[in-house]
DRENLO-128111 format. One record per residue (C-alpha): residue number from 0; x, y, z. Coordinates in pm, 1 decimal. Each point is the difference from the previous one (the first is absolute). Layout:
BEGIN
NUM_X_Y_Z
...
% end
This chain:
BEGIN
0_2651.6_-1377.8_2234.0
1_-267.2_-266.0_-38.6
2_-291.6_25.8_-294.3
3_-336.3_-184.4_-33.2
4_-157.2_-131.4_-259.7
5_-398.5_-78.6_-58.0
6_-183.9_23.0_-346.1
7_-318.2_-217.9_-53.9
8_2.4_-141.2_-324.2
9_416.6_92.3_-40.7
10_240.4_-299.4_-11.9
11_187.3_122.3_258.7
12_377.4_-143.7_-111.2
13_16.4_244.5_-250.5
14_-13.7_294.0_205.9
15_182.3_-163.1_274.1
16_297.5_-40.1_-249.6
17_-17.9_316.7_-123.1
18_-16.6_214.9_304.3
19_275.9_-199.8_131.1
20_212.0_25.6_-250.8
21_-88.4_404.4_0.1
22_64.2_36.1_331.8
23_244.0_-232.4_95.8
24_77.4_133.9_345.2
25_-390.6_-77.1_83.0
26_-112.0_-327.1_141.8
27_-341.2_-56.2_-223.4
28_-314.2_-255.1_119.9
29_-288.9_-87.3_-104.4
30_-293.1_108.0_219.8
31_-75.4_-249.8_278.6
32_-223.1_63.1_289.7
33_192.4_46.9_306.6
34_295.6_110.6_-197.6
35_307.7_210.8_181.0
36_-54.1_352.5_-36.6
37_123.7_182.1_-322.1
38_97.0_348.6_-134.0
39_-191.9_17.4_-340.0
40_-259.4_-257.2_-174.9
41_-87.2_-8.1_-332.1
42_-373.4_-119.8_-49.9
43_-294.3_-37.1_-235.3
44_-383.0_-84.4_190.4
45_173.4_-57.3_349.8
46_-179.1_-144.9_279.3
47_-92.8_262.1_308.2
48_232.9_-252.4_179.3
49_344.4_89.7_-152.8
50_-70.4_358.0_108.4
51_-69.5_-63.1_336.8
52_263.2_-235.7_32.7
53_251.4_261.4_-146.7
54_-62.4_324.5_167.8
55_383.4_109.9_-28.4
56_-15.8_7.2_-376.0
57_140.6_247.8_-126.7
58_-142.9_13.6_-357.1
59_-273.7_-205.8_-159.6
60_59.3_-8.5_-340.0
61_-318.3_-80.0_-219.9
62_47.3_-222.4_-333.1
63_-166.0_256.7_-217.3
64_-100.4_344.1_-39.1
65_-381.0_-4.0_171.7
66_-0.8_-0.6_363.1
67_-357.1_-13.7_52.2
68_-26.4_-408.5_132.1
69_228.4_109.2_231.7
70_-165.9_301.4_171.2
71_-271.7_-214.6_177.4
72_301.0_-182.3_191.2
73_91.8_134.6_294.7
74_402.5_161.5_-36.8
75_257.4_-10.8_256.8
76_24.1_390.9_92.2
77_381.9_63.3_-90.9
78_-42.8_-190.6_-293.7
79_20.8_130.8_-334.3
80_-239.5_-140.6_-295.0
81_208.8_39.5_-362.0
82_-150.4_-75.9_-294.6
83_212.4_-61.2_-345.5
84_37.3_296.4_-176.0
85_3.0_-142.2_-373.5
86_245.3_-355.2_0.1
87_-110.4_-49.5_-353.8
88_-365.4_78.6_42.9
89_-25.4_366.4_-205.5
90_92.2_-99.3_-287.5
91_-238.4_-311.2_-14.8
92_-271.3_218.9_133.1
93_68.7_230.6_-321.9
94_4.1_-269.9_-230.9
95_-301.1_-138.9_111.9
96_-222.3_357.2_8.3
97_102.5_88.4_-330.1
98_-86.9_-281.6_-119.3
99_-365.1_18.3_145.6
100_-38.9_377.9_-155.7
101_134.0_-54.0_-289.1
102_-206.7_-324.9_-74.1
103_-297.4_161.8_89.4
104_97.9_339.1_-168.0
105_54.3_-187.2_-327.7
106_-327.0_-269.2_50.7
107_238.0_-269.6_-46.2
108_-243.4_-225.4_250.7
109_-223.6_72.6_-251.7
110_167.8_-96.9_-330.8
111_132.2_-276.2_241.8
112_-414.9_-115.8_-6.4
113_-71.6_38.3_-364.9
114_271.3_-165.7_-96.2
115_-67.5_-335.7_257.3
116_-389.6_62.7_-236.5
117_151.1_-2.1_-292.8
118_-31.2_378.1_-79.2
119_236.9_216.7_-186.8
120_-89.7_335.4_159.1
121_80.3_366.4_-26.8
122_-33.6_243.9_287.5
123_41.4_387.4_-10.5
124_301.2_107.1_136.9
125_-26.6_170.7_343.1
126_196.1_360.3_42.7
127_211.6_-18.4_232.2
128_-15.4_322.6_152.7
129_-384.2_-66.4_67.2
130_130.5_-378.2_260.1
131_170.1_198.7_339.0
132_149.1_-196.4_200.2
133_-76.6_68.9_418.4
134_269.2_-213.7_225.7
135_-122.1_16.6_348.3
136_309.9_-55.3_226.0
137_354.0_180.3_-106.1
138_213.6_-244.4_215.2
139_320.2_-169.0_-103.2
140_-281.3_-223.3_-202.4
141_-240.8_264.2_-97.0
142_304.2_223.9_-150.2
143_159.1_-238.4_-203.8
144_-336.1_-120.7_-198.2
145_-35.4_405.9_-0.3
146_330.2_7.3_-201.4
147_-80.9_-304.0_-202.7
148_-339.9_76.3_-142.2
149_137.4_364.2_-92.4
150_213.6_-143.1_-297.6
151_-298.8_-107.1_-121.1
152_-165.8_335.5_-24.7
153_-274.2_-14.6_199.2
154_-118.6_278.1_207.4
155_87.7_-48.7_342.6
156_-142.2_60.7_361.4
157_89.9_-64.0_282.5
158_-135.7_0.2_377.3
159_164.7_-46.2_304.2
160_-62.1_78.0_360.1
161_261.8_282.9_59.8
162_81.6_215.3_-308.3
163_257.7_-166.2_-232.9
164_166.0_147.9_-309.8
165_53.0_-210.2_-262.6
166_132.2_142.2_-363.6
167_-276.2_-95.1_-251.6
168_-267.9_-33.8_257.1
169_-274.7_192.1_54.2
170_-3.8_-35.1_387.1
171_-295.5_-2.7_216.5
172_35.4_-52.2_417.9
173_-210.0_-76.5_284.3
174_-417.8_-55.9_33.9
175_-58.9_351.0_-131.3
176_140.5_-55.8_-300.5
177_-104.8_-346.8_-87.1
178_-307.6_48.3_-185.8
179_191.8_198.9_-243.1
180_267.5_-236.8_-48.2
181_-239.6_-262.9_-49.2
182_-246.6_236.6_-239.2
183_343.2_67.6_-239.2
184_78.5_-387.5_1.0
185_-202.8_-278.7_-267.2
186_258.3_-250.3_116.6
187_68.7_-70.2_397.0
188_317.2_-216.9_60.5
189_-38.5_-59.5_433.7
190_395.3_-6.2_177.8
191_-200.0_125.5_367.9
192_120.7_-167.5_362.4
193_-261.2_-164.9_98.2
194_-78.8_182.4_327.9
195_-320.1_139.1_240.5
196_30.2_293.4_-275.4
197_-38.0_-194.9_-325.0
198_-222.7_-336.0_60.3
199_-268.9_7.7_-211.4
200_154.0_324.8_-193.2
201_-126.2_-163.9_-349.0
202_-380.1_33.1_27.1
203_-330.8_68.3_-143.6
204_100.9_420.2_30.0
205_374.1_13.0_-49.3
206_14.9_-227.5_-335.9
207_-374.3_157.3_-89.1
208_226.9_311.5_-34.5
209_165.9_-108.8_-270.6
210_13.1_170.1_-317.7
211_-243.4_-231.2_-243.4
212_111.4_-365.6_-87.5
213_253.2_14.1_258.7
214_238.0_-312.2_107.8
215_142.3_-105.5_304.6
216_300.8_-186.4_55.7
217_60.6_-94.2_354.4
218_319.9_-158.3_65.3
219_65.4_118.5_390.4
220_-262.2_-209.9_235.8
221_-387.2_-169.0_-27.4
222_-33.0_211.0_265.0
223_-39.5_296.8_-130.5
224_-295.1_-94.7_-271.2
225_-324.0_-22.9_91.3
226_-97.3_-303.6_-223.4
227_-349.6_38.2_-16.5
228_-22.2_374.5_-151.4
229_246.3_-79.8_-240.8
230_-242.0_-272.7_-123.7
231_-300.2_300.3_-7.3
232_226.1_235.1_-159.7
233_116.1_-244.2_-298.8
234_-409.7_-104.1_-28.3
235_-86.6_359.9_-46.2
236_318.0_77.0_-226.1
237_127.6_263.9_169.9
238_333.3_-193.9_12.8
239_101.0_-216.4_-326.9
240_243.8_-239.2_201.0
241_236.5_-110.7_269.8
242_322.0_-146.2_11.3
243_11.0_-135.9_371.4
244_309.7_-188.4_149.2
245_-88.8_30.6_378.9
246_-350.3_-139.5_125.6
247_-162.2_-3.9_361.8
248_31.3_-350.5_-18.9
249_297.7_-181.6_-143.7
250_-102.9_-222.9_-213.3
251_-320.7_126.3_-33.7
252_-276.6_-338.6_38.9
253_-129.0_-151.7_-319.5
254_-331.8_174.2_33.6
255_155.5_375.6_-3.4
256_-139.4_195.7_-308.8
257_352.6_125.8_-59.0
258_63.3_-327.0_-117.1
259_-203.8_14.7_-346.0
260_-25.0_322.0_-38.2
261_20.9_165.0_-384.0
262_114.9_332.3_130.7
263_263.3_-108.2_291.7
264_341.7_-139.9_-29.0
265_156.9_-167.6_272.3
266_323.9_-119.2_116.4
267_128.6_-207.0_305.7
268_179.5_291.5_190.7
269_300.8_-3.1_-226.2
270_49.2_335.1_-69.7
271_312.4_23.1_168.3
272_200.9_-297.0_153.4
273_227.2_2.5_285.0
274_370.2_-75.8_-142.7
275_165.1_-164.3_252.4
276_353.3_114.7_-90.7
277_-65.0_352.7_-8.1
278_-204.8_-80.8_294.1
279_290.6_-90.8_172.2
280_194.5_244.3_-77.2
281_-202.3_270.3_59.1
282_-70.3_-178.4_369.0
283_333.1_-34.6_74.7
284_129.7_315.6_-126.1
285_-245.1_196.9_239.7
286_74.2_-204.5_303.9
287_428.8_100.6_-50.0
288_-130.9_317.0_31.9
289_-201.0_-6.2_298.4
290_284.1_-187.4_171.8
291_238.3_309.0_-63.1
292_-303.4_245.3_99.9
293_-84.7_128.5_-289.7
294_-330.0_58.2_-174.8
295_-210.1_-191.9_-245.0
296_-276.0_21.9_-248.5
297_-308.5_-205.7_-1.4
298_-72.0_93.2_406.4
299_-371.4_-47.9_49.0
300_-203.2_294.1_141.6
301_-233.9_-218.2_197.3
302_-278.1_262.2_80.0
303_-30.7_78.5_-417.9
304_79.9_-375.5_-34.9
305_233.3_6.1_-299.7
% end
């Protein structure tokens, strides 16, 4: 059995160490052009190249849980595309939403800017039962910041493509039932695919649809915002904020209004880091399995593209 390796901006050693020592019956390489062919590669950003070099591959296995810089490529036919299922990523993903809501639930930014003026403040506090929560995308993601949010006793929706049930959560599925979910939801935590479907899915109408004051966190892809109406929205104060992790452009350039802006907080896409040890495991756990035949999670559907 012989695995590739290619990762822009990855050290590859690390990995190579650690699938070898996984799967020590594997012979493990670093991506070269013109390498022999192999049975499985594990990639991040790979060329067009590697995949037209390697049409016998049996599985492509993605360094993360969005596939969507990978659709563009052109896949070998019989190969499969597997994303990581969680490797450390769903918890970190919970932390880091919760965090957003609850900051902005309890206008901690803003004590955070009267104390840096030298203000001792007092603010109202907000009723919780009047903040629901909408998390578009019930994935592996999606369900776990679901789960984590509810021990903090918000309302919770949730909206997904196909009908989900999830204990706690008010459920909404499909187009025909997204402008409820998003009229029952003040705060809107984004866990989508980024697919055909749901570019562009955060705009002027969708977040407009808010109930009053409403927030967005978006911690899924830049993709999916449409910058510009979430600019006119804040300016009109329809929404009161944004927590955004994932941009269009990564880094955005110094001139983006995102940079300085009083009502948006950014971060550099760090939401949810790859762990390369669960990583690993997770990789090489799934490939003993397809070597005795059997199935495994994580498959990509490529026509939904997720």
């Amino acid at each position: 059995m012989r695995i590739l390796f290619h990762a822009a901006g990855h050290k590859p050693a690390p990995w190579l160490e650690g699938l070898e020592a996984a799967l020590p019956q594997a012979e493990v390489a670093e991506w070269v052009p013109g390498a022999p062919p192999a049975d499985y590669a594990v990639v991040w950003a790979p060329p067009q190249q590697l995949l037209d070099e390697q049409p016998r591959l049996k599985a492509l296995f993605n360094m993360g849980a969005g596939v969507d810089a990978l659709m563009p490529l052109r896949l070998p036919a019989a190969t499969q595309l597997v994303r990581l299922d969680d490797a450390g990523m769903s918890v970190q993903m919970a932390e880091f939403v919760c965090h957003a809501v609850i900051r902005h639930f309890r206008e901690l930014d803003g004590y955070e800017a009267d104390v840096r003026a030298g203000k001792w403040s007092f603010r109202r506090p907000r009723l919780r039962g009047e903040w629901p929560v909408g998390v578009m995308g019930l994935g592996v993601l999606g369900t776990r910041v679901a789960r984590a949010l509810q021990g903090f006793d918000f309302p919770l929706n949730g909206w997904s493509r196909s009908p989900k049930a999830l204990a706690g959560v008010r459920c909404f599925a499909g187009r025909g039932q997204l402008d409820a979910f998003l009229a029952a939801s003040r705060i809107l935590v984004c866990l989508l695919p980024l697919t055909p479907d749901t570019a562009d899915i955060l705009n002027r109408d969708t977040l407009g649809r808010l109930m009053p004051g409403g927030y967005l966190v978006n911690v899924a892809r830049g993709g999916h915002l449409v910058e510009q109406d979430l600019l006119a929205l804040l300016a009109q104060g329809q929404l009161a904020g944004a927590t955004l992790d994932v941009l269009r452009e990564e880094p955005p350039p110094p001139e983006h209004p995102f940079w300085r802006h009083p009502k948006i907080t950014l971060t550099p896409h760090t939401s949810a880091r790859t762990l390369r040890e669960e990583s690993i495991a997770q990789i090489a756990g799934k490939i003993g399995a397809m070597e005795r035949g059997e199935p495994v999670a994580g498959v990509v559907d490529r026509e939904r593209g997720y």
